[in-house]
Structure formats: C-alpha cells, structure tokens
Backbone as a chain_set.jsonl record, in Angstrom:
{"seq": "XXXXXXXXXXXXXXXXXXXXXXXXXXXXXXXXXXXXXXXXXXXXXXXXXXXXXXXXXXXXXXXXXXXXXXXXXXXXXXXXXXXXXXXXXXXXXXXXXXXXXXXXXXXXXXXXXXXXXXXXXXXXXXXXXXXX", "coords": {"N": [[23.986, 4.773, -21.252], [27.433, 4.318, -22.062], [28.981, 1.839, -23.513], [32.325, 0.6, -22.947], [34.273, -1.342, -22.999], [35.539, -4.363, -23.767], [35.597, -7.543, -22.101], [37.302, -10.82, -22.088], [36.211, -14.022, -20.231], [38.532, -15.061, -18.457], [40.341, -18.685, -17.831], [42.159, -17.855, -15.773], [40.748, -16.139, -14.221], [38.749, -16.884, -12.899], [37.408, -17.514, -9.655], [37.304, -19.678, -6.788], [34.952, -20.959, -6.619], [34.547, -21.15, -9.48], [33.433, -19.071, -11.228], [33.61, -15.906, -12.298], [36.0, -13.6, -10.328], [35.813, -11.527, -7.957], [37.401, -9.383, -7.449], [38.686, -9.404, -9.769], [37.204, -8.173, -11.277], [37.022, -5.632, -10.25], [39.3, -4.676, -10.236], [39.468, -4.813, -13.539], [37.223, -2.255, -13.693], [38.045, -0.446, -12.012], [40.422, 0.813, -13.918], [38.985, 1.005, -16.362], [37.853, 2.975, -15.322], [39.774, 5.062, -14.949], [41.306, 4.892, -16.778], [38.978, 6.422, -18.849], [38.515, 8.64, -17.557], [41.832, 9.69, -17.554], [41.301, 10.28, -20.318], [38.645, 11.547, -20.795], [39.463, 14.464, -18.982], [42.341, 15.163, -20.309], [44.216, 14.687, -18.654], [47.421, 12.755, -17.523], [47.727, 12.002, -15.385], [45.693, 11.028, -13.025], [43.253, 9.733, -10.516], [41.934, 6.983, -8.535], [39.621, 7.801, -6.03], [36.734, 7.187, -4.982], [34.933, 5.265, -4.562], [31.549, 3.732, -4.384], [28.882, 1.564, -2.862], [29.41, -0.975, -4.335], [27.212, -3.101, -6.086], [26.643, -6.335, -6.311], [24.858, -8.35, -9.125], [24.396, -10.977, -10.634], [26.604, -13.29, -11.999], [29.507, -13.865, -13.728], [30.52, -16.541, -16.168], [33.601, -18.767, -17.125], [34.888, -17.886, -20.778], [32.34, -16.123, -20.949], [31.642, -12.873, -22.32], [32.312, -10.183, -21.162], [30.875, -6.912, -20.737], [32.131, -3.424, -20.313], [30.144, -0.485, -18.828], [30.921, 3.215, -18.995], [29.357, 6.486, -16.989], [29.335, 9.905, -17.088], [27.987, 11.575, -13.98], [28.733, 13.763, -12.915], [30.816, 16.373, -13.026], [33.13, 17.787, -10.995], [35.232, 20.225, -9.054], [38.322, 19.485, -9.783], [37.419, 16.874, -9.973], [35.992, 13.939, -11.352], [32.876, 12.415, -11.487], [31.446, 9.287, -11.899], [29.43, 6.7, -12.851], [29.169, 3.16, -12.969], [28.298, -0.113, -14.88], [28.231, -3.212, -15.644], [28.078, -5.735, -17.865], [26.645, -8.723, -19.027], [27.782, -9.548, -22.517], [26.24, -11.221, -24.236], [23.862, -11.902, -22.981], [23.187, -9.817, -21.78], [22.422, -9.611, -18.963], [23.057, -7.638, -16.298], [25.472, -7.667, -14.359], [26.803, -6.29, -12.487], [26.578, -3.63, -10.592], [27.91, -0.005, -10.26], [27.396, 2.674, -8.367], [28.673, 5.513, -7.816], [31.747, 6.494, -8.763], [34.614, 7.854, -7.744], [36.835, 10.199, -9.28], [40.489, 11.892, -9.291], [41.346, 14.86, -10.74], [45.368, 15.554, -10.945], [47.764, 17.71, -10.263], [51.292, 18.074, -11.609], [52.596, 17.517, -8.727], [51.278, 15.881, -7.863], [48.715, 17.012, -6.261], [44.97, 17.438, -5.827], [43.857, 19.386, -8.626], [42.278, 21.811, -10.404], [40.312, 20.988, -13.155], [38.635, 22.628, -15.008], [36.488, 21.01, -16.619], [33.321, 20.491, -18.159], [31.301, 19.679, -19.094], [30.944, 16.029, -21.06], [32.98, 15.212, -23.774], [33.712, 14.366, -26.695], [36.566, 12.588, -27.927], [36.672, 12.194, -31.008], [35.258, 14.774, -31.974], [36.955, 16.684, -30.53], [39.249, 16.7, -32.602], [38.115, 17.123, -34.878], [37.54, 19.911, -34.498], [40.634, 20.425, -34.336], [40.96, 20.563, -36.444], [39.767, 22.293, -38.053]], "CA": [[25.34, 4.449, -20.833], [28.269, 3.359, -23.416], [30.256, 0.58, -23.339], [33.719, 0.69, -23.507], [35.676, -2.091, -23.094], [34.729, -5.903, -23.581], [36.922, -8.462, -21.349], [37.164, -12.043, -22.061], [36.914, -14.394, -19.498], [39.637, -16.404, -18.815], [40.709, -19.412, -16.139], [43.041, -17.049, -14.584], [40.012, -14.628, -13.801], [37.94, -17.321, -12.084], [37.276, -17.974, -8.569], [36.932, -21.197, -6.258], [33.663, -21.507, -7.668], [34.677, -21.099, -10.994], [32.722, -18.002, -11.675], [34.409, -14.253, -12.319], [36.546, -13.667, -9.312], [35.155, -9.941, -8.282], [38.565, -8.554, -7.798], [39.704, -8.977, -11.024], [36.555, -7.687, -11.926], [36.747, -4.28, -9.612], [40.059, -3.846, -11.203], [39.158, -4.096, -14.902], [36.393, -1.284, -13.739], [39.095, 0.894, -12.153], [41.396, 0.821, -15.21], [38.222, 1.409, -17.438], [37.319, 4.721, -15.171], [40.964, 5.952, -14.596], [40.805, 5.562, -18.908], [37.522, 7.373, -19.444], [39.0, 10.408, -16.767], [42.012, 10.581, -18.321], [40.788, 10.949, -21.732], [37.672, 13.097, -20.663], [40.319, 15.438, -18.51], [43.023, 15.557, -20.768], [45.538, 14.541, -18.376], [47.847, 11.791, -17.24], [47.565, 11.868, -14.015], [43.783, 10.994, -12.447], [43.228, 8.64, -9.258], [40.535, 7.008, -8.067], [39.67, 8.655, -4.707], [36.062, 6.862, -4.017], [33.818, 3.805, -5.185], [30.863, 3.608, -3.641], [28.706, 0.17, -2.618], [29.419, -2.124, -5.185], [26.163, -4.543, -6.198], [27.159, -7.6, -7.013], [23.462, -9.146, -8.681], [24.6, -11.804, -11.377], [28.105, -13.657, -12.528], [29.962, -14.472, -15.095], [31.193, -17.745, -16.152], [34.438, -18.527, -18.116], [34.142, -17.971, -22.44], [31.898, -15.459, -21.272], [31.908, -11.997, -22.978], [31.182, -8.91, -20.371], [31.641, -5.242, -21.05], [32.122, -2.564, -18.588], [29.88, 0.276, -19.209], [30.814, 4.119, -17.574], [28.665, 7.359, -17.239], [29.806, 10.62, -16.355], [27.028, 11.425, -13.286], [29.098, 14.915, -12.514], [31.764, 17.038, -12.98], [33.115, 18.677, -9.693], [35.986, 21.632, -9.859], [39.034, 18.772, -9.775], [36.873, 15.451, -9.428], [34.794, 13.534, -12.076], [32.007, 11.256, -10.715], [31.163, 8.201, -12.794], [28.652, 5.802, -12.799], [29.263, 1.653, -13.727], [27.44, -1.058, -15.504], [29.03, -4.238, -16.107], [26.487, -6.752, -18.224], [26.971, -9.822, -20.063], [27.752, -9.153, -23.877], [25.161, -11.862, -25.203], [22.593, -12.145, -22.598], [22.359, -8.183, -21.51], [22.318, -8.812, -18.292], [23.514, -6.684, -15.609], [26.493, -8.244, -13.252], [27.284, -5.35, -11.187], [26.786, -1.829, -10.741], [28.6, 0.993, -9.064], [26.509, 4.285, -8.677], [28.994, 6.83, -7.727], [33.461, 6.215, -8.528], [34.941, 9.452, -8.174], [38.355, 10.406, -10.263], [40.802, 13.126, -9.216], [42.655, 15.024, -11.702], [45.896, 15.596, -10.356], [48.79, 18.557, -10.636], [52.885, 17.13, -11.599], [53.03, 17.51, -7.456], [49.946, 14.941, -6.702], [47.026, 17.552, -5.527], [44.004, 18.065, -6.775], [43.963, 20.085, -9.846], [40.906, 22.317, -11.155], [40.372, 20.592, -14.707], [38.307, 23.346, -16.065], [35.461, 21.044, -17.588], [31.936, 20.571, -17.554], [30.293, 18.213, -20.428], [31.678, 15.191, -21.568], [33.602, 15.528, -24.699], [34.258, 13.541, -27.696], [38.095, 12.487, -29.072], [36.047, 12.746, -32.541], [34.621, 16.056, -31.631], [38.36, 17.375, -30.598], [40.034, 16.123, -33.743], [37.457, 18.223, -36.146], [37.944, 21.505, -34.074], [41.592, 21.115, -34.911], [41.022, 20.423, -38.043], [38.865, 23.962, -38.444]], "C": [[26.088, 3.87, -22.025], [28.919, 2.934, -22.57], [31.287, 0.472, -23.787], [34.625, -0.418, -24.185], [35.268, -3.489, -22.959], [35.723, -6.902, -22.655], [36.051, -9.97, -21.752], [37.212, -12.891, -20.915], [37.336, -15.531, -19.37], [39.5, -17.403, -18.097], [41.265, -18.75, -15.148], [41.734, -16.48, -14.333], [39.008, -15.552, -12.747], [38.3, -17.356, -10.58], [37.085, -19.453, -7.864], [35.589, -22.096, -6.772], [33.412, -21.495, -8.836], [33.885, -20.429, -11.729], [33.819, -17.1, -12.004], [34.822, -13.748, -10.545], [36.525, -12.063, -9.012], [36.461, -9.284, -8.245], [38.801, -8.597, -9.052], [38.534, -7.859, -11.854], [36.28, -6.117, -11.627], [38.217, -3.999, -10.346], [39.638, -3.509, -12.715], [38.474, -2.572, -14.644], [37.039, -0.094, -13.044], [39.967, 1.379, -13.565], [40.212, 1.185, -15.616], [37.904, 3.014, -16.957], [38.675, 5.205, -14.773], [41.093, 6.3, -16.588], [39.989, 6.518, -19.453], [38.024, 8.553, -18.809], [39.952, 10.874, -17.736], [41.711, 11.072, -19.621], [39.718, 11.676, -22.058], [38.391, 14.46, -20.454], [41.536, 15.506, -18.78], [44.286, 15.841, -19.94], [46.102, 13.12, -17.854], [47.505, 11.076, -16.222], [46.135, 11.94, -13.062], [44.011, 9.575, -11.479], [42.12, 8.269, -8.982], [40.41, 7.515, -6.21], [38.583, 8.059, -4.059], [35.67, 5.404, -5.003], [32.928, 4.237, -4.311], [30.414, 2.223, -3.152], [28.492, -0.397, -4.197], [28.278, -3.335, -4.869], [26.275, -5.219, -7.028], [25.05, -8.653, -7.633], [23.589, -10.177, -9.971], [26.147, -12.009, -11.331], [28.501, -13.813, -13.642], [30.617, -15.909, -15.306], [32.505, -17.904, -17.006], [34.25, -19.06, -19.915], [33.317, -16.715, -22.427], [32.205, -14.161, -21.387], [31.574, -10.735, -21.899], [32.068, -7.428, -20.756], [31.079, -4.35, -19.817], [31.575, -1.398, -19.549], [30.24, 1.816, -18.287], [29.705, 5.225, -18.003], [29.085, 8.705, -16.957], [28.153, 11.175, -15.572], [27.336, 13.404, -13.301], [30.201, 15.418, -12.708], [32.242, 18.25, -11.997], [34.446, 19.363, -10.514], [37.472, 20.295, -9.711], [38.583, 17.437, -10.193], [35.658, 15.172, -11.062], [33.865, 12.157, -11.351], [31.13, 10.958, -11.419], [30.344, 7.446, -12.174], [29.451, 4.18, -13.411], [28.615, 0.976, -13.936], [28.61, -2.205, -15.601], [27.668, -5.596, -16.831], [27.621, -7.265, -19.195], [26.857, -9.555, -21.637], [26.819, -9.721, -24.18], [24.254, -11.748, -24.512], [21.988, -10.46, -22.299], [22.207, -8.102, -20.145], [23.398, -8.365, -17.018], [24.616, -8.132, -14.387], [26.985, -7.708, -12.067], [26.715, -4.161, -11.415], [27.166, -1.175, -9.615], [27.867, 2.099, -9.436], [27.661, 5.474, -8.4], [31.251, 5.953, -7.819], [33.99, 7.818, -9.038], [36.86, 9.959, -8.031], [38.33, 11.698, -9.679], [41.386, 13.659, -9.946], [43.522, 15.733, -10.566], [46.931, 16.694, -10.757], [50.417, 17.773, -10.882], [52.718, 17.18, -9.69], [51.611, 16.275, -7.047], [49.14, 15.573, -5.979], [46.34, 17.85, -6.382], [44.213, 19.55, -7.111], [42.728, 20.462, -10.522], [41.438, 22.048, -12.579], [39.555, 21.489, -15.537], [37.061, 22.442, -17.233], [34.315, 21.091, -17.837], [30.739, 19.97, -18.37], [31.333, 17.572, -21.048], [32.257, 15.917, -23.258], [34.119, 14.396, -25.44], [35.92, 13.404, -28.357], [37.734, 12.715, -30.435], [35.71, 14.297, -32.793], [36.101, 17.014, -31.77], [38.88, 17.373, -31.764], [39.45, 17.558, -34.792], [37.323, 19.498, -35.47], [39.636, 21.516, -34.135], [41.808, 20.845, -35.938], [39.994, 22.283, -38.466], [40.066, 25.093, -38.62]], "O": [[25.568, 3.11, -22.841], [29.333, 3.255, -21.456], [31.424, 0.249, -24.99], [35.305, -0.49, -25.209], [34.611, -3.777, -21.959], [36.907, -6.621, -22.837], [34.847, -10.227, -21.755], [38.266, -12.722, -20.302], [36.956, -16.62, -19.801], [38.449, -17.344, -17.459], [41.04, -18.897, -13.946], [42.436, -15.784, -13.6], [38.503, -14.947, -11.801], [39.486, -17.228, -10.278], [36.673, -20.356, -8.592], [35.35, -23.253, -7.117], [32.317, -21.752, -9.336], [33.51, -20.891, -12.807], [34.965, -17.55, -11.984], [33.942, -13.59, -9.698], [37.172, -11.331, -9.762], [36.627, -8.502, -9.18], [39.232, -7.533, -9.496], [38.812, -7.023, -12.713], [35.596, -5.4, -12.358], [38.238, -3.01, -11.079], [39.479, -2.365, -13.139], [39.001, -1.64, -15.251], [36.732, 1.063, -13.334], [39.882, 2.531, -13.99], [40.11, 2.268, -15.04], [37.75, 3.982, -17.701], [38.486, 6.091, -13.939], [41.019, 7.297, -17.306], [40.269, 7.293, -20.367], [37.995, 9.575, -19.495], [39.74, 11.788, -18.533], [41.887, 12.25, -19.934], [39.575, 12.314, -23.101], [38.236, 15.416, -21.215], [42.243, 15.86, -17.838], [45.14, 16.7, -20.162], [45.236, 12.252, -17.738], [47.109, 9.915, -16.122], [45.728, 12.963, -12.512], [44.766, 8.633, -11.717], [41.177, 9.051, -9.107], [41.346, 7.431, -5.415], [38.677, 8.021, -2.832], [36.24, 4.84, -5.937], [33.273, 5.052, -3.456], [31.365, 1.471, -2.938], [27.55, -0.2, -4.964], [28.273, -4.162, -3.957], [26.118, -5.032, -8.234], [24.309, -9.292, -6.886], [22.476, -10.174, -10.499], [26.901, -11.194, -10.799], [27.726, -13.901, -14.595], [31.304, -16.314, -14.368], [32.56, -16.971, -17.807], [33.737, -20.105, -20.314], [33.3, -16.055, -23.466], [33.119, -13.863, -20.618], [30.4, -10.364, -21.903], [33.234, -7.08, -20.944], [30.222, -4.42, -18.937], [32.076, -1.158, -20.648], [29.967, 1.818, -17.086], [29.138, 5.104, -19.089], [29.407, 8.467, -15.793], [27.175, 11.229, -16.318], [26.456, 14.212, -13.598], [30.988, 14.507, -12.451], [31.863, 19.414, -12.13], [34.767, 19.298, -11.7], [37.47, 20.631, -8.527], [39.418, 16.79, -10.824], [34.862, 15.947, -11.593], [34.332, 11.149, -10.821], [30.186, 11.677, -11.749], [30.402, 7.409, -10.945], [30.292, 4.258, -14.307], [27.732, 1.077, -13.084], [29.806, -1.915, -15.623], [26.693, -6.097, -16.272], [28.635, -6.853, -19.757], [25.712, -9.326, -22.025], [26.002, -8.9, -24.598], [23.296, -11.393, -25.199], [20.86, -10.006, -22.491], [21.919, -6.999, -19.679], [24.517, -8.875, -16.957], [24.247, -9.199, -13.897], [27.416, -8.238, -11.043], [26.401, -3.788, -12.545], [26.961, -1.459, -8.435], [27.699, 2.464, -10.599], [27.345, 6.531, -8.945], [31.754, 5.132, -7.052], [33.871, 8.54, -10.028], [37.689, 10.01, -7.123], [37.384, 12.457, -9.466], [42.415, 13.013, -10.147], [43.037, 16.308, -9.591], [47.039, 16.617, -11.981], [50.602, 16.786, -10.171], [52.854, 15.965, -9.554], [51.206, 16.039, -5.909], [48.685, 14.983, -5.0], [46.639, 18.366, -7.459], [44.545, 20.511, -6.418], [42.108, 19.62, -11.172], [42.441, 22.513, -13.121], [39.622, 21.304, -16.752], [36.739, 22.904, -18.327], [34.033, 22.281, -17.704], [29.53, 19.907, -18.148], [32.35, 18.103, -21.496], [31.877, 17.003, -23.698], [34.862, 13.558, -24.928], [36.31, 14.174, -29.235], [38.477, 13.446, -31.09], [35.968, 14.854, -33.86], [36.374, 17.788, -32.688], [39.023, 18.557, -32.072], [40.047, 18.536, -35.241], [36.82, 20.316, -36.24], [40.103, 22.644, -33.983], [42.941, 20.881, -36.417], [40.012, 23.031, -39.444], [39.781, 26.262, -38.877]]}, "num_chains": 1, "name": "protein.A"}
C-alpha cells in the first residue's frame, strides 16, 4: 500500500476525549480517495458512492503525525474500488482501515461514465510517454 498524504493533528481535529475526532478523520480519507480517482481516472468529476465497515482499532493523539494510505483493490467499467490504511507516521501503527470505498467516474451530466481503465497508472509514467 502507498501513502499519500500525511495530516497533522491539530486541537481543532480532536474530540471530547481529546483524541482524533473520527469524522474529521473519515473526511481526510474521502478527499484522499476522491484525489487518488481523480488522478488515476483522469477526470474531474468522481464521487464516492460506497465505504464499507470502517474499523476503528487505535487513535491518534494531538502533535501526532498519521498518513492515509489507499490501494486500488479493482477497477469496474465506471467505478474504482479502493482499499484504506490510516497508521501512525512514527509508531506504524494501524488506526483504521476501510476494505472496500468505491469511486464513480462521472459524465458533464452526473452518470456514471465508462473510464476505459484497468491498471493503476503513474503521473511519472504519463509524463515520459509524452515526452516519446
């Protein structure tokens, strides 16, 4: 799995118990897989359509460092379906995981849209095929 995106955490992000307050933490991990879609599927417009059960099995405290990791699991004929990690930058370990969040790409009218792909794909990778 790679890791994308590191978040700091703040006071605003805590909870009553002064841990990581999981909403803020199920958003960062939408925003990180609506990012990874569109820039796998090469378009603007991508939604999230599922999550699955979210396991919550550690926290975070505030200062601490966590990064959201995604996976691509599948590529359906519109739909990409991602995997999540979320783990503590210094200690490693695991805070959450989501097994299945599944992105739609979308047409200018808002319906699913066959994206045409079928293995992840590198922005590095793209770059040096238009450079050829």
């Amino acid at each position: 799995m790679r890791f994308h995106t590191r978040k700091w955490v703040k006071p605003e992000d805590l909870n009553a118990n002064q841990t990581l307050f999981g909403g803020r933490l199920l958003s960062w991990i939408d925003e990180e897989a609506a990012l990874y879609s569109i820039i796998q599927l090469e378009n603007k417009k991508v939604v999230t359509k599922y999550m699955s059960e979210i396991n919550f099995m550690s926290t975070a405290h505030q200062g601490d460092i966590v990064e959201i990791g995604i996976e691509v699991i599948k590529f359906g004929k519109s739909s990409l379906i991602l995997k999540c990690e979320v783990r503590n930058k210094m200690t490693r370990e695991t805070i959450l995981t989501v097994d299945n969040i599944i992105m739609v790409n979308l047409d200018d009218k808002g319906k699913p849209f066959p994206h045409g792909k079928t293995k992840v794909e590198y922005v590095k990778d793209r770059l040096a095929d238009q450079e050829d």
